[in-house]
N, C-alpha and C positions, 0 to 999 in steps of 0.2 A: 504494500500500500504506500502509497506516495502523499505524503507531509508537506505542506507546505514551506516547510525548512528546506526541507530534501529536494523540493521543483525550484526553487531559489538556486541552492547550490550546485543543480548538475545547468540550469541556466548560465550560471555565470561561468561553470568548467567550459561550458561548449562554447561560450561567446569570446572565451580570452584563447582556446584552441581554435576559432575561427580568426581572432587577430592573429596568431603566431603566424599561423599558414600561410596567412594573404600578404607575409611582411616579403618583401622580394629584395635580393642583393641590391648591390648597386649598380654594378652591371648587370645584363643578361646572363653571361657565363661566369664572371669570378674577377679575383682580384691578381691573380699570379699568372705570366705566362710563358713559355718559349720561343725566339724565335729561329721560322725554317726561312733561307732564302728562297728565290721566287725571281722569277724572268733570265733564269743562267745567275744570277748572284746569289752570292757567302753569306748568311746572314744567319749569324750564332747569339745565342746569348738571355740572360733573364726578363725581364719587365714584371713594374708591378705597380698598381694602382696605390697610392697614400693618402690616407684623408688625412688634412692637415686643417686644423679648424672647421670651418665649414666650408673650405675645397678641398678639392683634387691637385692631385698631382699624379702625374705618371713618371714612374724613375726608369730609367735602361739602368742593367747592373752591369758590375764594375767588370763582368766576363762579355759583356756586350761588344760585337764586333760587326763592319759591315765593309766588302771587299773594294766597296766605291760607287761611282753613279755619278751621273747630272744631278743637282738641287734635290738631294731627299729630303723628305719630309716626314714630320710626325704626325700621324689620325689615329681615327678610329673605323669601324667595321663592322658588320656581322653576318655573319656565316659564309662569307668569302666574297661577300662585295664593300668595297670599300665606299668610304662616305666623303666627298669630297669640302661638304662643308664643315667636316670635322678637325680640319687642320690646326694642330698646336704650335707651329713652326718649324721650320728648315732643323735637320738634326745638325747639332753643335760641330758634333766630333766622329770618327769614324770609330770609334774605340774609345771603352770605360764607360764610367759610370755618369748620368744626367740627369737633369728635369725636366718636364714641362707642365707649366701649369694648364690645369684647363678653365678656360672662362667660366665664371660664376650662374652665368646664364645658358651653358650648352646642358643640356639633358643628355646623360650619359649612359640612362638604364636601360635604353635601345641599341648598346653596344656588347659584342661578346670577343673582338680582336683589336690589338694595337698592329697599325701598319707603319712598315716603311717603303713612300710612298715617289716616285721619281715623277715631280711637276712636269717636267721637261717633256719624257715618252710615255707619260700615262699608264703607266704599268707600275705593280708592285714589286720591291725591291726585298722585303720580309714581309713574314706575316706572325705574330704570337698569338695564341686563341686563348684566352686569360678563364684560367678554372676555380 
């Protein structure tokens, strides 16, 4: 028999197990990823997404390397189409470790890959699929 303590309490289990559920990363896939290169290029290395207050940041780690290119560039992605209005800027450095920050206004939870991205020939230079 069900108490009206009892309908209270399995209420409020179900309603805070229906928040947990519906809470969704911040990206699509995840916060960690690898990257493979992509169009004939080298492209090794970590990334990983950092909340830093209330942004973002995407770091390349310090084993980050990429064999070269015209103007790469740092984005975003998902499921292997890149997003061109997602660009974070031109990559620093061919090698080690970086940032970038991402705009306080880009919505990021539609993303599941960081790219490296060649402006120049419009092809992908890496790809990481962040888990």
């Amino acid at each position: 028999m069900m108490t009206r303590r009892s309908l209270f309490l399995s209420a409020a289990a179900t309603g805070a197990a229906l928040t947990l559920a519906s809470t969704s990363p911040v990206l699509a896939g995840g916060h960690k990823g690898h990257f493979e290169g992509r169009s004939n290029h080298v492209n090794t290395g970590s990334v990983k997404l950092v909340k830093n207050g209330d942004r973002y940041i995407v770091e390349l780690g310090e084993d980050f390397s990429l064999d070269g290119g015209p103007d790469p560039r740092v984005a975003f992605g998902k499921d292997g189409t890149y997003d061109p209005d997602s660009k974070l800027g031109a990559l620093l450095h061919l090698t080690g470790k970086q940032s970038y920050a991402v705009p306080p206004t880009m919505d990021i939870s539609g993303y599941n890959e960081v790219y490296i991205w060649c402006e120049v020939a419009g092809v992908p230079l890496g790809v990481a699929a962040l888990k």
